[in-house]
C-alpha positions in Angstrom: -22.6 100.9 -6.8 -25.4 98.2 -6.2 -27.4 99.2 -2.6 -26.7 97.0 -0.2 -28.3 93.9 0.4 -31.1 93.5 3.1 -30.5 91.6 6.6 -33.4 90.2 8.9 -33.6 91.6 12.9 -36.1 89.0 14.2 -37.9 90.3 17.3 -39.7 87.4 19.1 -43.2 88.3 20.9 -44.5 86.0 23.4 -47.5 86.8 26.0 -46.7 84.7 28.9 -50.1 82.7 29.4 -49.7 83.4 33.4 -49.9 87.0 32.6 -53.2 86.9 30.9 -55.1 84.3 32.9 -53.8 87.2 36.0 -55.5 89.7 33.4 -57.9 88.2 32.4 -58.8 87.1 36.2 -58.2 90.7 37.9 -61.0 92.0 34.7 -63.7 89.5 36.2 -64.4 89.6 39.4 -67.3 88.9 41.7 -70.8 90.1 39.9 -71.2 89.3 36.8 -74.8 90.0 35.8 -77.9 91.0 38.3 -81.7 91.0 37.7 -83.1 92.2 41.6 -86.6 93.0 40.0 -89.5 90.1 39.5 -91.6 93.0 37.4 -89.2 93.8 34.6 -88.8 92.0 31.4 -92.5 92.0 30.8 -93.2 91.2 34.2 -91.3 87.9 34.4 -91.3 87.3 38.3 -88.0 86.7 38.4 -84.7 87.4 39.7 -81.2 86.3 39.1 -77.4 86.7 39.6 -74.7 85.0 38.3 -71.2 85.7 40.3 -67.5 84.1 39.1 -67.1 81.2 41.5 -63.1 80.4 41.2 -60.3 80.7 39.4 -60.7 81.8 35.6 -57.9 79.2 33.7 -56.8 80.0 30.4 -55.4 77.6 27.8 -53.4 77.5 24.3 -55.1 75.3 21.8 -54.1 75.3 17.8 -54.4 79.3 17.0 -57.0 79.9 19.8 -56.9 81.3 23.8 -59.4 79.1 25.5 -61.1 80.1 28.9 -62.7 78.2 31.6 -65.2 80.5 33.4 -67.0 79.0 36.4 -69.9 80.9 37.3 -72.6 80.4 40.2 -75.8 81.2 39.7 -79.1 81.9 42.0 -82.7 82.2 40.6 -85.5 83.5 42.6 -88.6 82.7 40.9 -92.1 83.8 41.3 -95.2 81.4 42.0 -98.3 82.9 42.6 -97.9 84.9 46.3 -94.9 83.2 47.1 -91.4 82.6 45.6 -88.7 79.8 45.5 -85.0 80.2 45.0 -82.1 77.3 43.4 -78.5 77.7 43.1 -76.3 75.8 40.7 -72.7 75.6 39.1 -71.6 75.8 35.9 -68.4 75.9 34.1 -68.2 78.4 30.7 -66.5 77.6 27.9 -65.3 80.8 25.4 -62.2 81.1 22.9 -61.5 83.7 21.9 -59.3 84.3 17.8 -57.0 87.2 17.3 -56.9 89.3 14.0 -54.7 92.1 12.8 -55.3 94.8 10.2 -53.1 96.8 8.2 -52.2 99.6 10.4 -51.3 96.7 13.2 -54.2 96.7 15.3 -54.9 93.8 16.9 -58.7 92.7 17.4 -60.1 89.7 18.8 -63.2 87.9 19.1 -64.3 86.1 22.3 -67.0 83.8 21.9 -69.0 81.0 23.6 -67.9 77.8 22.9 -70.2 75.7 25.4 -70.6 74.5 28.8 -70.6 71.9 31.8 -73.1 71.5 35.1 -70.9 71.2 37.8 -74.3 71.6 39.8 -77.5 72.1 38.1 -80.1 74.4 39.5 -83.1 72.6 41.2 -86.6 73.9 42.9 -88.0 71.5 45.6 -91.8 71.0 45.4 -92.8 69.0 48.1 -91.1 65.5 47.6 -90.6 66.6 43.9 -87.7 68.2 42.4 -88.5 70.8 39.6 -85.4 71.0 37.1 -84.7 74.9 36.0 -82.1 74.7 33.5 -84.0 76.1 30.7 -84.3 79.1 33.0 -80.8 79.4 34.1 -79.7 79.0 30.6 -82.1 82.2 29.6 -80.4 83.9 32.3 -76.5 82.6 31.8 -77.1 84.0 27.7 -77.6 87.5 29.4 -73.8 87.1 30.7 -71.8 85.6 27.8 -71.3 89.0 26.0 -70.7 90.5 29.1 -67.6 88.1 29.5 -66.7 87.8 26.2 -66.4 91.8 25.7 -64.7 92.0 28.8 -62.2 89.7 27.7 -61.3 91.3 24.8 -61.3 94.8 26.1 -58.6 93.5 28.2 -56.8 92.3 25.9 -56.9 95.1 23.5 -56.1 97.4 26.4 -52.8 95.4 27.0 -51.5 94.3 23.9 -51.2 97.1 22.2 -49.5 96.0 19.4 -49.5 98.8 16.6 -48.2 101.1 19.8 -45.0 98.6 20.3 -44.5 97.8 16.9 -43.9 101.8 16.3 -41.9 102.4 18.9 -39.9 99.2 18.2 -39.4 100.9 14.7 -38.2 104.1 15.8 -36.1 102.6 18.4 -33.7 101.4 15.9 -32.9 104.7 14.5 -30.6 105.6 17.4 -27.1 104.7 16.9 -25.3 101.9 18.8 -21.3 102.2 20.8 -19.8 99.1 19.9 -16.6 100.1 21.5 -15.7 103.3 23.1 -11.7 102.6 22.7 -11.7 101.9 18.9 -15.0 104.3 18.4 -16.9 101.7 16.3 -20.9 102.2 15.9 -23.3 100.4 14.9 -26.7 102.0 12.7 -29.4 99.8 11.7 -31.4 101.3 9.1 -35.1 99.1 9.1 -36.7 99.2 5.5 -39.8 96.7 5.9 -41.7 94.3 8.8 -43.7 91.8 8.6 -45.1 89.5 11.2 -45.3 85.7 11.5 -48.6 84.1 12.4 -49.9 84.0 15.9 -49.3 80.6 17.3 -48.9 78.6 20.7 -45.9 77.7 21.9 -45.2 75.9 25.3 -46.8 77.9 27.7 -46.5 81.1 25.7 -48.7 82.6 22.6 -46.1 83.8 20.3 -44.7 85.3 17.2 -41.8 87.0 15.8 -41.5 90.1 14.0 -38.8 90.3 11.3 -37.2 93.7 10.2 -35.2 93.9 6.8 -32.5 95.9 7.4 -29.2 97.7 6.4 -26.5 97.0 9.1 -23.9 100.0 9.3 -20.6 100.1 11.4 -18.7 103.6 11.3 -15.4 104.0 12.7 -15.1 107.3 14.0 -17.3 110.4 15.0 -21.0 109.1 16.5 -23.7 109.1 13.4 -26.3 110.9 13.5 -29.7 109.5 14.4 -31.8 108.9 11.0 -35.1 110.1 10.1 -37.2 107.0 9.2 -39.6 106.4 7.0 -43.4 106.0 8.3 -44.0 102.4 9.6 -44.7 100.1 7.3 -48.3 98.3 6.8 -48.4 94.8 8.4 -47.5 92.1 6.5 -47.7 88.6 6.8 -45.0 85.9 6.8 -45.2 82.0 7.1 -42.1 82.4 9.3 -38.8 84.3 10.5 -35.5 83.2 8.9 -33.2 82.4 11.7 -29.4 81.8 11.0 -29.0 83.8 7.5 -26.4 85.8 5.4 -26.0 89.4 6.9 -24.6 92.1 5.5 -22.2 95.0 6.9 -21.4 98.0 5.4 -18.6 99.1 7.3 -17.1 102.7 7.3 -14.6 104.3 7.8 -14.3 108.4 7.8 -11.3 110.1 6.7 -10.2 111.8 10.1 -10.0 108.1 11.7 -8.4 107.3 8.5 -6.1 109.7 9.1 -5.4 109.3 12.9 -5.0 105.6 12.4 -2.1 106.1 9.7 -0.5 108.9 11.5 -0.4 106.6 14.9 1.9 104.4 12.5 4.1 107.3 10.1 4.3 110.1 12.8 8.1 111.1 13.0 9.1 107.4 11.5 12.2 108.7 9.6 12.7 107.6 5.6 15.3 108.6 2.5 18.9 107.9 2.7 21.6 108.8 5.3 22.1 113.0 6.2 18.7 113.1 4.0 16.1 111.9 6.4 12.8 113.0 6.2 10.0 112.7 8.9 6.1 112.8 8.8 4.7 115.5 11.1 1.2 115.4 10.1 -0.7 113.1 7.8 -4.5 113.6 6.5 -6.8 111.7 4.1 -9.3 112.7 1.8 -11.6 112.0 -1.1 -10.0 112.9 -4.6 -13.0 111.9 -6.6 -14.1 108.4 -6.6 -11.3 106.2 -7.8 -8.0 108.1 -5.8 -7.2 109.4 -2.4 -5.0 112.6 -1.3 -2.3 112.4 0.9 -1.6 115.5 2.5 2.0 114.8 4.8 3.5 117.6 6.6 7.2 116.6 6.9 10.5 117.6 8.7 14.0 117.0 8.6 16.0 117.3 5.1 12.9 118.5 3.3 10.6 120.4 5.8 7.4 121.4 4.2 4.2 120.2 2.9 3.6 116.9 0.5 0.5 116.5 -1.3 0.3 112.9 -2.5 -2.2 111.6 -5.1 -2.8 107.7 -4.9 -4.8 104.9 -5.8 -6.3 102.6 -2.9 -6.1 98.8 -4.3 -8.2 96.1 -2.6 -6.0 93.1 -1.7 -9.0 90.8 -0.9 -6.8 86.9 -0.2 -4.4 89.2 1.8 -6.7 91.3 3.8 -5.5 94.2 2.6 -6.4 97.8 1.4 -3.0 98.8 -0.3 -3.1 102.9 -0.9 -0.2 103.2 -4.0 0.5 106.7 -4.4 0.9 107.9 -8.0 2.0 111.5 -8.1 2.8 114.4 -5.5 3.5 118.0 -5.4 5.4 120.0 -3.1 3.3 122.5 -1.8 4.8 126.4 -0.4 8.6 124.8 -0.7 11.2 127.2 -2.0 13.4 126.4 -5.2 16.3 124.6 -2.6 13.5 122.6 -0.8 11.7 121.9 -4.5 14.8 120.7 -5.4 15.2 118.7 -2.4 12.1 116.9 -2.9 12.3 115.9 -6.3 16.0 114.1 -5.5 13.5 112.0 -2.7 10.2 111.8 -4.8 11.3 108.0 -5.1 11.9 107.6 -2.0 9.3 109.4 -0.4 6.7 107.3 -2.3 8.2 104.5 -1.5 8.1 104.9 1.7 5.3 106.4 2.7 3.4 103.4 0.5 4.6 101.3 3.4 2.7 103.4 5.8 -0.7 103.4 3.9 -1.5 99.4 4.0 -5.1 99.1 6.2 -5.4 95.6 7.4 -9.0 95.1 6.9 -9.0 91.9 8.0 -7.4 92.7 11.2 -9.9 95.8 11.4 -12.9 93.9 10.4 -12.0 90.9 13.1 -12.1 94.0 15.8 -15.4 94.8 14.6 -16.7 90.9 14.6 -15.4 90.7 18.4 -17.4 94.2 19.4 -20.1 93.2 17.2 -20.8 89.3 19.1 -19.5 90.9 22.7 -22.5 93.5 22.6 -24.8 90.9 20.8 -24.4 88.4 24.0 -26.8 91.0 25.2 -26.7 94.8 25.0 -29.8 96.5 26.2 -31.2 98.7 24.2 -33.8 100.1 26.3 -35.3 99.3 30.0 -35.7 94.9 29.2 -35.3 95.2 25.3 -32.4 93.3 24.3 -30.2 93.4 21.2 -28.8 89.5 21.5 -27.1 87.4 18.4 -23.6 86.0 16.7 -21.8 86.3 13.7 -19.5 84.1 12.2 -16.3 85.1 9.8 -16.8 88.5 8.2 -15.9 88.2 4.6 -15.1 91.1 2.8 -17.4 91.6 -0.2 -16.4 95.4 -2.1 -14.7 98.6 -1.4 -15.9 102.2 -2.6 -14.7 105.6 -2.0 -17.1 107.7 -0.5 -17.2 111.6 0.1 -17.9 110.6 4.1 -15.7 107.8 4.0 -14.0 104.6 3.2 -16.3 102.0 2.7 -16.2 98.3 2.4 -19.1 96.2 2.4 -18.7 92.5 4.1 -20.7 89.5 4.2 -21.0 87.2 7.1 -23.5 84.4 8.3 -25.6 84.4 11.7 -28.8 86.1 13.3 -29.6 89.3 15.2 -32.4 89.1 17.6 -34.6 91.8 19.2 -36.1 90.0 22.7 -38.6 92.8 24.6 -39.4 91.2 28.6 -43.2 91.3 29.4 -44.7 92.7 26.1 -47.9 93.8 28.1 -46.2 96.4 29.9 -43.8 97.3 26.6 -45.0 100.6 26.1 -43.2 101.9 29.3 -40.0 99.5 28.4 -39.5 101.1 25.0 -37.1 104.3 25.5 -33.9 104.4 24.0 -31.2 103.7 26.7 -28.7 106.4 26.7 -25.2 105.3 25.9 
């Protein structure tokens, strides 16, 4: 049996650039850099202090955050016994580029990019006015790595990435309800990530992470959670595919099997008039990998137990898994009720043929509808959303499993991750009970 095919989970990540001009604003504030003694720095006489003067506004351009930093700055400088002072105003220009290594770290580099006089810094003399922007620009060098390291300790603080990409990755291992009343479930089972590049868009820097992926649906008893495999280095992609082919392997274990069937054949009556036989009980199992086993406890003219051997045929234009049984034995009967059942072995396989037709269609349409009514948005955790839509589930294969019966479809659509306020996802990211 060839593994099943792959299908993509795209999880977008945008930082809202509101949130990190608030960050990056609530980091910087007031003082930025003091110098309160004329003797140090080889005995300079002079003093300084730069302070943020306004609101720090951030912008998106090409692959870079750009900052506007206004500053005011005082300088107190020493001439002979006595002293003068300026003040001026100056805007800062830094940008700062984002990088991210294999183990998903993010690092970034703020730098200086350049600046503006909003107010330049000027000494009176007497009638004269004595220009000190060769001073102030001395003194304003002293603050650009204090801002630029700042900046990006903020940001590395708060966009943890290689901390949300893990627990994004072991999120998925906990099964999903699709529908309490049929007991469908949904498993995703993530096998690689990779990451598209960093980019602006709107007002938003962005990406999207997209997870390869098995997509399971089991009918019957909850799955067990699965133990994943470590988290994948980061990779890069030139982008996310969005509307693609995904593929479901949907099964079914023998004790829904068998309770579905039963709902159907329990005490139906078949074989000819005074003769009638009914099903009491009705189980399916595994009888290697090609035939099923039928084992019917019955009533009425032949009251005993029926093992029946048959061969499940896949009726793909119909819809239809058509179980054809081949063989059975009466099991524990006495010579009479033997005797019995080999006069009705015809009939009996006849009629309990008629019983054993799964409408996988009809079943697989069920699952489409659970599937695209929790897609419209089913939280996963505290503002992490599972949202998407699939079209017409076409069915691909059938196998015969020792867990189950399993048929593999194909349909065509997209499954989205969406995570509110990725600064604050570490706290979001805990599996929501269901």
């Amino acid at each position: 049996m060839q593994p099943l095919p792959t299908s993509i989970l795209n999880v977008p990540i945008a930082i809202d650039l509101v949130d990190l001009e608030e960050l990056i604003n609530n980091q910087l504030k007031g003082l930025i850099y003091e110098d309160n003694d004329m003797e140090d720095n080889g005995g300079d006489k002079l003093m300084a202090k730069v302070e943020k003067n306004g609101t720090i506004n951030v912008q998106l351009e090409g692959q870079e955050v750009k900052y506007f930093v206004p500053l005011k700055i005082w300088i107190k400088k020493g001439i002979g016994p006595t002293s003068i002072e300026a003040e001026g105003d100056i805007n800062l220009r830094f940008f700062t580029q984002f990088d991210i290594g294999e183990d998903w770290g993010v690092s970034s580099q703020t730098k200086v990019e350049g600046f503006e006089w909003e107010k330049k810094p000027v000494i009176k003399l007497g009638l004269f006015d004595m220009p000190v922007e060769r001073i102030a620009s001395s003194i304003l060098k002293k603050s650009y790595q204090r801002i630029a390291d700042r900046i990006d300790q903020k940001i590395q603080q708060n966009f943890n990435l290689r901390l949300w990409v893990r627990k994004a990755w072991q999120l998925l291992q906990h099964p999903i309800l699709l529908s309490a009343e049929h007991s469908f479930w949904l498993r995703i089972l993530p096998k690689s990530i990779q990451m598209t590049p960093i980019k602006n868009q709107g007002e938003k820097i962005h990406s999207t992470l997209s997870v390869s992926a098995q997509l399971e649906v089991k009918a019957g008893v909850q799955p067990s959670s699965i133990a994943l495999p470590a988290m994948p280095s980061y990779q890069l992609t030139k982008e996310a595919e969005k509307d693609c082919a995904v593929h479901l392997k949907v099964l079914v274990d023998y004790e829904y099997a068998s309770q579905m069937t039963q709902k159907f054949a329990a005490k139906r009556s078949f074989g000819p008039p005074g003769k009638t036989v009914q099903v009491d009980q009705l189980t399916i199992r595994p009888e290697g990998d090609q035939h099923l086993a039928v084992d019917v406890t019955t009533e009425g003219a032949y009251k005993g137990h029926i093992e029946v051997k048959a061969r499940p045929e896949l009726q793909r234009e119909q819809g239809l898994m058509v179980v054809h049984p081949t063989d059975f034995q009466l099991i524990g009967a006495n010579i009479v009720m033997r005797g019995i059942g080999r006069l009705l072995k015809g009939v009996i396989l006849e009629q309990i043929e008629e019983y054993l037709r799964f409408p996988l269609a009809e079943r697989l349409d069920m699952v489409k509808t659970q599937l695209n009514q929790r897609l419209e948005s089913f939280e996963l955790a505290s503002e992490v959303l599972l949202k998407g839509e699939l079209e017409e589930l076409s069915i691909q294969d059938f196998h015969i499993l020792s867990e189950g019966l399993q048929v593999r479809v194909q349909s065509q659509g997209a499954i989205n991750i969406e995570v509110s306020g990725f600064s604050a996802v570490q706290d979001k990211l805990k599996p929501k009970s269901t």
